[in-house]
Structures are given as C-alpha cells and as structure tokens.
C-alpha positions as CSV (number, residue, x, y, z in Angstrom):
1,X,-7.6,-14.4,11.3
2,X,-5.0,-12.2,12.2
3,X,-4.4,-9.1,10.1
4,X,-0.9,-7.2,10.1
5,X,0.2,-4.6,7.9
6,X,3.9,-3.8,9.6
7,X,4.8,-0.3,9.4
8,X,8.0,-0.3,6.6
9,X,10.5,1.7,5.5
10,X,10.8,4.6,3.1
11,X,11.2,4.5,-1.3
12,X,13.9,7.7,-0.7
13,X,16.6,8.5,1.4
14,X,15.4,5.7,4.0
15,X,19.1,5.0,5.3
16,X,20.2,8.4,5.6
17,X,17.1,9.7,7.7
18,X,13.6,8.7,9.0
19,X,10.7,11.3,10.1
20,X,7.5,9.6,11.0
21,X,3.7,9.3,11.5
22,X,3.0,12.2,9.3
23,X,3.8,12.3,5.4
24,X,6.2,14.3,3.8
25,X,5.1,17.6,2.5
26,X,4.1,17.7,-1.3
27,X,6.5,20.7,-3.0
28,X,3.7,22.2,-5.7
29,X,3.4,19.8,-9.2
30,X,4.2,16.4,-7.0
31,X,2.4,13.3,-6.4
32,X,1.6,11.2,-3.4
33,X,3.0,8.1,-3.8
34,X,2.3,4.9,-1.4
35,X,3.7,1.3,-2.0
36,X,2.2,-2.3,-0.7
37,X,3.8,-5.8,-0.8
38,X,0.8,-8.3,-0.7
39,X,2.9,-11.2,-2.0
40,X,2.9,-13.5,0.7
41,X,6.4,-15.6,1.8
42,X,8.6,-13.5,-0.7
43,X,11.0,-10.2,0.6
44,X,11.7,-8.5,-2.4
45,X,14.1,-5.4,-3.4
46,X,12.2,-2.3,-5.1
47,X,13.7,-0.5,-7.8
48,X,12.2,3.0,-9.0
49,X,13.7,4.5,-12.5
50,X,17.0,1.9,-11.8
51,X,17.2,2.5,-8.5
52,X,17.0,0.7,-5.5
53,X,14.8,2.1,-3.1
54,X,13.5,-0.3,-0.9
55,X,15.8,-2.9,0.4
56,X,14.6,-6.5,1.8
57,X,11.0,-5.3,1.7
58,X,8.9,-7.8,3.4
59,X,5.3,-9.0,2.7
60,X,2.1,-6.9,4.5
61,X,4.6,-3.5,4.9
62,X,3.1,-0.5,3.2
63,X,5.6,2.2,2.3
64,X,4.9,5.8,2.2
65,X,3.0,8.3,1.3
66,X,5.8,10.6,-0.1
67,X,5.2,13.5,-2.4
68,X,7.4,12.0,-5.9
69,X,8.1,14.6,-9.3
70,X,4.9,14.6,-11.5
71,X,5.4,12.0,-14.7
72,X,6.3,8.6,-15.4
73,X,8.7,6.4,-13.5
74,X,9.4,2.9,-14.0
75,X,8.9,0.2,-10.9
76,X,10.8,-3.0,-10.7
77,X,10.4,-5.6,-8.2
78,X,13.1,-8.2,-7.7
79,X,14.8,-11.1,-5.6
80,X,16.4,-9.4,-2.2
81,X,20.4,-8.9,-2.3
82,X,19.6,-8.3,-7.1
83,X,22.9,-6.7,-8.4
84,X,20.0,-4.6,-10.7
85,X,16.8,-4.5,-11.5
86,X,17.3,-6.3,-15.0
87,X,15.7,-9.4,-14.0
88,X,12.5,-8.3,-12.5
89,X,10.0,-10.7,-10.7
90,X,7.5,-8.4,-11.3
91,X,7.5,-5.8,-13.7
92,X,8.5,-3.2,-14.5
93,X,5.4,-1.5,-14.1
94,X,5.3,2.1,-15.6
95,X,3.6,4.7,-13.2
96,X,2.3,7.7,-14.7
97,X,1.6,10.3,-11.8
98,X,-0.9,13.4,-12.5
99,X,0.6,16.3,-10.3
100,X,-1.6,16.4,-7.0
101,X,-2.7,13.1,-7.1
102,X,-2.4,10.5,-4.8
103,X,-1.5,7.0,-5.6
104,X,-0.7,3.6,-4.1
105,X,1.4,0.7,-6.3
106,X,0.8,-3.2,-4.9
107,X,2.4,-5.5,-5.4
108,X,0.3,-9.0,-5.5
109,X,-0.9,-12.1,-6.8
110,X,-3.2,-12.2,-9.6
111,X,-6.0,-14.4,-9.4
112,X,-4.3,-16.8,-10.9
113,X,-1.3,-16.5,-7.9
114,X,0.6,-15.1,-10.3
115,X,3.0,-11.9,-9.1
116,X,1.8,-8.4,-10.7
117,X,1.2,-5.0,-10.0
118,X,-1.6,-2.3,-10.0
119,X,-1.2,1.2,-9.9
120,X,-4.2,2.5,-7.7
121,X,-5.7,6.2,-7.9
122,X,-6.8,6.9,-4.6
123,X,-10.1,9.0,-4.0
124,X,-9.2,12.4,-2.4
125,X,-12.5,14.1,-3.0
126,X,-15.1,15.7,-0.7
127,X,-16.5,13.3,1.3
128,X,-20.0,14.4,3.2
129,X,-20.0,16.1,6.8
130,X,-20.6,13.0,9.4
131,X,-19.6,10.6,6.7
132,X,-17.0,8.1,5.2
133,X,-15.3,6.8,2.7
134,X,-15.0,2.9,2.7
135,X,-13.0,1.4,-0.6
136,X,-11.8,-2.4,-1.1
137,X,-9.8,-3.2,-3.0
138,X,-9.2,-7.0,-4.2
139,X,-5.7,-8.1,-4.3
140,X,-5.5,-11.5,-3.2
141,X,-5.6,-15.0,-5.3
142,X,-9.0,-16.2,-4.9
143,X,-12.2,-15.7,-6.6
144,X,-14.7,-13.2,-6.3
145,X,-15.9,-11.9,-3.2
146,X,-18.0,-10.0,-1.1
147,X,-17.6,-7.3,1.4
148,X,-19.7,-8.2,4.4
149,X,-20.8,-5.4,7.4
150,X,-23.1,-7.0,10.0
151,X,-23.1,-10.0,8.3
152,X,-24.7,-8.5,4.8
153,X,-22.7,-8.3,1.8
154,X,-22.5,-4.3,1.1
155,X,-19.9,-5.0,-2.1
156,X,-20.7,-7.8,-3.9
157,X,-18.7,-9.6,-6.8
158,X,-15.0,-7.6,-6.6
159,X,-12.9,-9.5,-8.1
160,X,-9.2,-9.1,-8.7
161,X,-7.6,-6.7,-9.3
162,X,-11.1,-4.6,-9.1
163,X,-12.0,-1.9,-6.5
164,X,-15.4,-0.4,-5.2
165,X,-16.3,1.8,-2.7
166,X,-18.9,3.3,-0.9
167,X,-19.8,6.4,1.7
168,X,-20.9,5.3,5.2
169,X,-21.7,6.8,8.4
170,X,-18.2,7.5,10.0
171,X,-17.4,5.5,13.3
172,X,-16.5,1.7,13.5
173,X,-18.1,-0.9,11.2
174,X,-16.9,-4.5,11.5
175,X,-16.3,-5.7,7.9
176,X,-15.8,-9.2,6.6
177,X,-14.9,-10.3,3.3
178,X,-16.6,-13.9,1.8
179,X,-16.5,-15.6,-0.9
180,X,-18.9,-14.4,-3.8
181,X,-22.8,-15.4,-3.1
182,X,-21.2,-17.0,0.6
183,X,-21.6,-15.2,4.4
184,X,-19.1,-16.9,5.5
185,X,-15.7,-15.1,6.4
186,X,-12.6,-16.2,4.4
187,X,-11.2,-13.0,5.9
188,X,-11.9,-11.4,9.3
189,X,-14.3,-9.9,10.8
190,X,-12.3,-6.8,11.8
191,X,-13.2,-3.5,13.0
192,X,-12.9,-0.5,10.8
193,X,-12.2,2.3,12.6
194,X,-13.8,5.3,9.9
195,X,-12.7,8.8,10.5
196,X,-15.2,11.8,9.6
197,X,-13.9,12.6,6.0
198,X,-11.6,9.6,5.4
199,X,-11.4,7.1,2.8
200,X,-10.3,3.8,4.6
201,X,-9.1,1.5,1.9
202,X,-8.6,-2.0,2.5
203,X,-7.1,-4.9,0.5
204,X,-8.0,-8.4,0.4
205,X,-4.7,-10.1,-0.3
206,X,-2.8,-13.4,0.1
207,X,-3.5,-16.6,-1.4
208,X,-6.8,-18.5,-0.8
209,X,-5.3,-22.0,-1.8
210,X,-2.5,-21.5,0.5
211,X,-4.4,-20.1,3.2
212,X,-2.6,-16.9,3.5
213,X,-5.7,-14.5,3.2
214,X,-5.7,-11.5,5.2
215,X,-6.5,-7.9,5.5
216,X,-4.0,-4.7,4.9
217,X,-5.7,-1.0,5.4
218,X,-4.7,2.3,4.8
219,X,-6.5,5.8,5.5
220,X,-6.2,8.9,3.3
221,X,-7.2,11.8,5.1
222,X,-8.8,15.7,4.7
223,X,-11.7,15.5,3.1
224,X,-14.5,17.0,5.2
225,X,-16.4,19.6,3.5
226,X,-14.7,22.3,5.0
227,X,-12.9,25.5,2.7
228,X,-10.1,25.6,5.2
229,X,-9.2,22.1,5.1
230,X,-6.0,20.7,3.4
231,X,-6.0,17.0,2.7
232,X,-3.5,14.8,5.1
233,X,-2.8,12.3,2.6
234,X,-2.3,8.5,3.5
235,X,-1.5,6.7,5.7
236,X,-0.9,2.8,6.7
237,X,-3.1,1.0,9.4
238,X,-2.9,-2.5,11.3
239,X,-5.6,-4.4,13.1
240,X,-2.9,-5.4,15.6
241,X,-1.3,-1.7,16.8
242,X,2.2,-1.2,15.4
243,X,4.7,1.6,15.0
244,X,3.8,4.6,12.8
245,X,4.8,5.0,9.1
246,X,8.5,6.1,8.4
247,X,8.5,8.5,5.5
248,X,11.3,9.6,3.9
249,X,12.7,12.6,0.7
250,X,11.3,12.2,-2.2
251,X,12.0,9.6,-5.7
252,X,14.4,12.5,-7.5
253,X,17.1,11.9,-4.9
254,X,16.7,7.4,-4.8
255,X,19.7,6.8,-6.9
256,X,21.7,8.0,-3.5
257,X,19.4,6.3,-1.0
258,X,20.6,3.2,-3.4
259,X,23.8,3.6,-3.6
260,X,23.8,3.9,0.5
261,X,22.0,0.6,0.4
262,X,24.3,-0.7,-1.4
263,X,27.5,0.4,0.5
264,X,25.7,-0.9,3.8
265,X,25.5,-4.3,2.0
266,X,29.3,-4.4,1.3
267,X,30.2,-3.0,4.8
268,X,28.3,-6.1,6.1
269,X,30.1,-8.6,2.9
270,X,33.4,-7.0,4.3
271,X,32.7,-7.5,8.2
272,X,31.7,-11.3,7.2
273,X,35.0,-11.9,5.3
274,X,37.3,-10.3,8.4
C-alpha cells in the first residue's frame, strides 16, 4: 500500500513567506507545535483562536513544527472556503501547551469513523547512544491492532486513539501494522528509516471499511545523550520522497496570515466575476 504524507503548508504567516526543511526557532517560554489531517476525502480550513491559519488543507499533509506562545488556544476545523470557524466539523479542540514542549494535533476518525481530534505530547527525552525511539500512534477507524517488525507483533492491542512506544536499535526496521491477534498487513510493510536519538512516530490512519488505511510518519530529533546537544524538533516524513516541510512565524501573528487568506480568496471571487 502506498503511504504519502505531502509536505503542507504553514499555521502562521504561510502566504506572506515560506522558509523550509528546518523548524522555526523557539523564542524562550514557546511551544512546538505540529498539525496532521488524517481524515481521508475531506480538505478542510483550520482555524486557531478564530483565525484562519490553514487554508484548503488536504488529507495526509502534516503542518509544522512551529514554536507557538505557551497556554491555551482553541482549534477549529471546518468545511474549505467557511466564512468562520462557528460551525466547526471538528472541534473546537482546546490545546493547552506547557512552555518547551513539543506537540502534534490530528485530526482523524475515531473508531467509530467519526471526525475528532487528539492533542499528542511528543517524547523529547534522552534516548540511549546507538538507539531509537519508535512511537505509533493509532489514528485510523478500525479496530485494534498490532505493530509488526519482521513479521512479529512488537506493539500489540493499540487501539484508537492510543499510543505506545518503544527504544530500538537505530537503523531501518520494516514495520507493519495488523489487525489485533492477525500477521497479516492491513498497512504496509514499510521501511523505517530510525535515526540515532530520534523518535520516529508513525500513525495508523484512514478508514478500514473504506479501504483508505495508510501510514503518515514524523521524526522529532536531538536526543542523543550528548551535554552539547539541542533538540531539532520535528519534522514530517513520506515513504514516497517529497518536498521538505514549509514552516512559517508563529500562532500570535495568524489573525494576519488570515486575513491575507482571505483577501487572496476575494482577489480570485473578483477575477472570476471580470
């Protein structure tokens, strides 16, 4: 099966300009802050504290990391082309971020294959010299399941919207992901490329009755035992090579990355109408 997880662009001042590959530096009592859309078939619009900061995101893009103010902001998710976010498809979904930590918010199905959210911690602590970090995290609608490396479940029972993880000798490991008590893949296998003091997360998401199943990762780096090191952050990953991660400024300045949005949309009304 293939997996894709499109590099996307940014929750801040996407439209006015783009750096990329690396994440944007963290100013001292900020947050990392990483978004996923693992609802399959739906482009949505993000809003963040009433504003919109992601326009006509698309399914399997992963937005971020950006450093975002310390506290609690408010996440809406709603129809592409919504005058506001008061008629949320999902949410909103309050997100309290701890200064220094590092976070990723999905949006998914439940188990159910209902739409919701989870606000993720991700693991930034030491990892041991030689090894890595392997999380899943189970996002999809479909039962229980089990993580699978050289055919050998190695997680077993995750179910959604759960998370485990484990510490693994870095270098590549071809993971699968089954259904509970099965060997048999519903996802993959794919090759997990593990860096030396990385967590590699990866999420199980789509829809197993729809068979739309499939595999998004994401690497949070820095985390060898080494006193000079500084942690990299995150960032998003593809089975199939793509571009690298746009980041943009941070959540305090959205309200004008939305109201730039917003003027682009009526530019294009206006050209329509001539």
């Amino acid at each position: 099966m293939r997996t894709t997880l499109a590099a996307a662009a940014v929750l801040g001042l996407a439209t006015v300009g783009l750096a990329t590959a690396s994440p944007a530096t963290a100013a001292d009592g900020d947050a990392q802050l990483s978004v996923l859309h693992a609802v399959p078939g739906t482009t949505v619009d993000v809003y963040v504290d009433g504003a919109l900061t992601l326009d006509n995101f698309t399914p399997g893009t992963l937005a971020g990391p950006l450093p975002v103010p310390a506290g609690s902001h408010q996440l809406a998710i709603t129809a592409p082309d919504a005058a506001d976010a008061s008629s949320p498809i999902i949410g909103p979904v309050a997100a309290d971020l701890k200064a220094g930590g590092d976070y990723t918010a999905v949006a998914h199905l439940t188990a159910a294959g209902k739409p919701g959210a989870t606000l993720f911690t991700n693991d930034t602590s030491t990892v041991p010299t030689g090894q890595a970090r392997l999380t899943v995290r189970h996002v999809a609608a479909a039962p229980a399941v089990d993580v699978l490396a050289g055919g050998k479940a190695v997680l077993s029972g995750l179910t959604n919207p759960k998370e485990a993880s484990l510490e693994v000798p870095a270098g590549t490991v071809s993971a699968a992901v089954a259904l509970a008590g099965t060997t048999k893949p519903v996802i993959g296998p794919a090759d997990l490329a593990l860096g030396e003091g990385t967590t590699t997360v990866v999420y199980a998401w789509g829809s197993a009755a729809d068979g739309t199943l499939a595999l998004a990762t994401q690497t949070v780096g820095g985390m060898q035992q080494n006193p000079n090191g500084v942690p990299a952050g995150t960032t998003g990953a593809a089975a199939d090579p793509g571009p690298g991660v746009a980041v943009g400024a941070v959540l305090g300045v959205a309200a004008v990355a939305g109201a730039l949005v917003l003027s682009r949309r009526a530019a294009r009304a206006a050209h329509t109408r001539a």
